[in-house]
Phi, psi and omega in degrees: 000114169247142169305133161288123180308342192255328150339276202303317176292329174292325154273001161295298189286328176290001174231041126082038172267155174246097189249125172313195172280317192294339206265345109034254196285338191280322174302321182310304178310290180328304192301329179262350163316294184310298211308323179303317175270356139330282174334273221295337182312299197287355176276354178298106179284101209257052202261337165278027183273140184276144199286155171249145188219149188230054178268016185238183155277119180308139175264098180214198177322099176125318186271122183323120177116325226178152162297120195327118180077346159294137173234168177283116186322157194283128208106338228233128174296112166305122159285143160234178184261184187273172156250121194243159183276120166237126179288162197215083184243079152260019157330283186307307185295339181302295203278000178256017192240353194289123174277032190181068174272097192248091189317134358253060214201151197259118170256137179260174172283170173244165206231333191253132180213052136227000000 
């Protein structure tokens, strides 16, 4: 797949960059790499992988129970903890270290002007 130089400016501008002429043609290239090894990504036949799911805590190097890259078997319910409200009244200390504070909101410069 290759990307278009006008491509490369049209995401340039939505992500508010200023690119040189030379930085351009170097991103166009990088850019049309990825897309190439997407493709080739996408000729893959993954039709036995059986799909993955990580809905527990990994288990690795460092950790209790296992081995690099071991998870808990499949099937077996994850304890999770209960969720409890603790409170967090660090505002007033935030906000009191902020150099332009109009309590209770932090004012910034503004950035989008187009």
């Amino acid at each position: 797949m290759k990307i278009s130089r006008e491509e490369v400016l049209r995401v340039a501008q939505l992500a508010h960059l200023e690119l040189a002429p030379e930085e351009v043609e170097t991103y166009r290239g990088q850019l049309d790499e990825i897309l190439s090894y997407i493709g080739k990504l996408q000729e893959l036949d993954v039709s036995g992988v059986e799909p993955m799911s990580q809905m527990g805590p990994q288990q690795g190097p460092g950790m209790a129970g296992g081995a690099k890259g071991a998870t808990a078997a499949a099937g077996a319910e994850h304890e999770l903890r209960d969720d409890v409200v603790v409170p967090c009244n660090v505002a007033e200390a935030v906000l009191a270290e902020a150099p332009d504070a109009a309590k209770p909101f932090f004012r910034v410069p503004k950035v989008i002007e187009r």
